[in-house]
C-alpha positions, 0 to 999 in steps of 0.5 A: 500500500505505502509503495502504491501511495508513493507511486501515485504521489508524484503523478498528481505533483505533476498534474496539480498546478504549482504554487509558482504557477498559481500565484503567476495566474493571480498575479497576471489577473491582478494585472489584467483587473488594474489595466482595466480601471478606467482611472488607469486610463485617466492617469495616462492621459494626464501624463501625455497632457502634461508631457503635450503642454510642457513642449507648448510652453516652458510656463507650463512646467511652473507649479504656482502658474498651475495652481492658479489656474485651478482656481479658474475652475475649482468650482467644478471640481467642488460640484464634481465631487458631489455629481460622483454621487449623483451619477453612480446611483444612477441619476443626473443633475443638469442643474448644479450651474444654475443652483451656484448662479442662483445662490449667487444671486441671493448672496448679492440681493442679502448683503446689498439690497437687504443689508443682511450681515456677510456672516449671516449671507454665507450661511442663507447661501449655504442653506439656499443650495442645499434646499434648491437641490432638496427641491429637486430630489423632492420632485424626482421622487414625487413625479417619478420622472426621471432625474434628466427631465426634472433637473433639465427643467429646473436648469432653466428655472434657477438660472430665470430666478437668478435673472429675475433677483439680480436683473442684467446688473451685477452686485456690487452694481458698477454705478455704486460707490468703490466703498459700497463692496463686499467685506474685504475678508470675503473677497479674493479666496484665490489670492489666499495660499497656504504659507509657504507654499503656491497651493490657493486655499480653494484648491485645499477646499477641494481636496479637503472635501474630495477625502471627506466624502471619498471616505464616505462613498467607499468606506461607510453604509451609505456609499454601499447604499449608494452604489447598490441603488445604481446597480439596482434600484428595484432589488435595492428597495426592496432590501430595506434601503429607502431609495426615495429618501436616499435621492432627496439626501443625494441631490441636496448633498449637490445643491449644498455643493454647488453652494458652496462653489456658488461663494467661492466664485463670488470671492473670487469675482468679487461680484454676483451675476445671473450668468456665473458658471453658465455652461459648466454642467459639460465640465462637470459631467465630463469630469466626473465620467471621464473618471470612470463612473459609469454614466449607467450607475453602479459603477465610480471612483472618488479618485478617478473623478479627482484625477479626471478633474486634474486633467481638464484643469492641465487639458485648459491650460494648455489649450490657453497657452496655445490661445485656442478659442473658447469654443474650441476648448468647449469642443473638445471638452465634449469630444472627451465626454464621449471618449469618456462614455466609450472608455468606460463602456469598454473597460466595463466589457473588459471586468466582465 
């Protein structure tokens, strides 16, 4: 018997697989996962920008030139952050432009025209945005109507009310008085950096509430329920997740980002228009699919929206040192929209 037992034993040595060989086969599947991140592919096209504007210009390779163009479009990023929630649960929200327009508006209109102290303004804006995005959470889940429509249509809505609040004028109004301003504290975020260093204060907003809300979606309940409700709404319900409310608190989430953006650019501007970000939800979109969140739902990374966010920051640049036009710029960002939604329909056959 030991004698049939030893003879047999090198027969199965040699057909069983060694553990060499199996941790090559993992080891190539790990590889074959990571190439088919859609943030991989983002990362790329980063490096090339940037190899690509570096031979532009000999400016491009100067960080502070950089990080003061981030703050041109921190808004975006900041609004980006949140859409990311959005648009992995499955939804869309076209009107976080107008939402930071309109708040905006109220600030202008509160401290100017009511004569509400600056301190008490900031935090009306802040509460002004998230009930604009509460108010369109509310309606998508009373109407039943589909995300597209009803932030398509409130779009066109906040950006009429900002219209209607502020006129074809601007606060502070350019007939007034140079001492008739914003508080002197509030203006020119921009111009704040941390000591020491090129980096503006908006941009460390920026990274401060990417993190926040990064750990949020990936690391807590609620991101699950996020991502669950994107792969599928109906069986996400009827696990137990309040999908209904768990839409009303998404969409808020975006209007107080879009809030907050809406005072960063009053800052920064040092005025309040009707028209302030117009045509941004492209950015915004673009940014965060161009990440790898599938426009589908179910499927995003906060850093990959980041990363994204980066890229058309290093993708403007470069296009402004090379005085491209603005309507050149705005088509190329939406030829990059739909390389995004090809990309990221691919590399999902690919996970597959």
């Amino acid at each position: 018997m030991t004698t049939e037992k030893t003879k047999m034993q090198p027969e199965i040595m040699e057909t069983n697989p060694t553990e060499n060989q199996q941790k090559a086969v993992r080891s190539q599947g790990r590889l074959k996962d990571f190439l088919a991140r859609p943030e991989v592919v983002t990362v790329g096209l980063i490096i090339l920008a940037f190899i690509a504007g570096s031979i532009m210009s000999p400016y491009f390779l100067d960080a502070a030139f950089l990080f003061n163009y981030t703050s041109l479009y921190i808004e975006v990023g900041i609004m980006a952050i949140a859409m990311t929630f959005i648009i992995i649960s499955g939804n869309i929200d076209l009107s976080v432009a107008s939402i930071l327009a309109l708040v905006a508006a109220v600030v202008g209109v509160s401290y100017f025209d009511m004569g509400i102290p600056m301190a008490l303004t900031i935090l009306i804006a802040l509460v002004t945005g998230a009930l604009l995005g509460a108010f369109n959470g509310f309606m998508i889940v009373r109407t039943k109507l589909p995300a597209l429509a009803v932030t398509l249509a409130t779009l066109a809505l906040y950006r009429g009310v900002a219209q209607v609040l502020l006129g074809d004028d601007s606060r502070p109004r350019l007939a007034w008085s140079r001492d008739i301003i914003f508080p002197e504290w509030f203006t020119g975020i921009n111009r704040i950096y941390v000591p020491g260093t090129p980096i503006p204060i908006p941009f460390v907003i920026f990274l401060v509430l990417a993190i926040i809300l990064g750990i949020v979606l990936h690391r807590t309940t609620f991101g699950r329920w996020v991502y669950a409700t994107g792969t599928n709404e109906i069986a996400t319900r009827y696990s137990g997740i309040r999908t209904e409310r768990l839409k009303v608190m998404l969409f808020t989430l975006s209007g107080l980002m879009a809030g907050i953006a809406g005072l960063i650019m009053v800052s920064r501007l040092s005025t309040a228009r009707y028209d302030h970000a117009r045509g941004w939800e492209l950015d915004v979109i673009t940014a965060v699919v161009l990440g790898g969140t599938s426009i589908f739902g179910g499927r995003g990374t906060m850093f990959g929206t980041v990363a994204a966010y980066l890229l058309l920051i290093i993708l403007r640049t470069g296009m402004g040192v090379a005085n491209v036009k603005a309507e050149s710029q705005l088509a190329v960002i939406g030829s990059l929209l739909i390389i995004a939604i090809l990309v990221s329909n691919l590399t999902g056959r690919l996970r597959k």
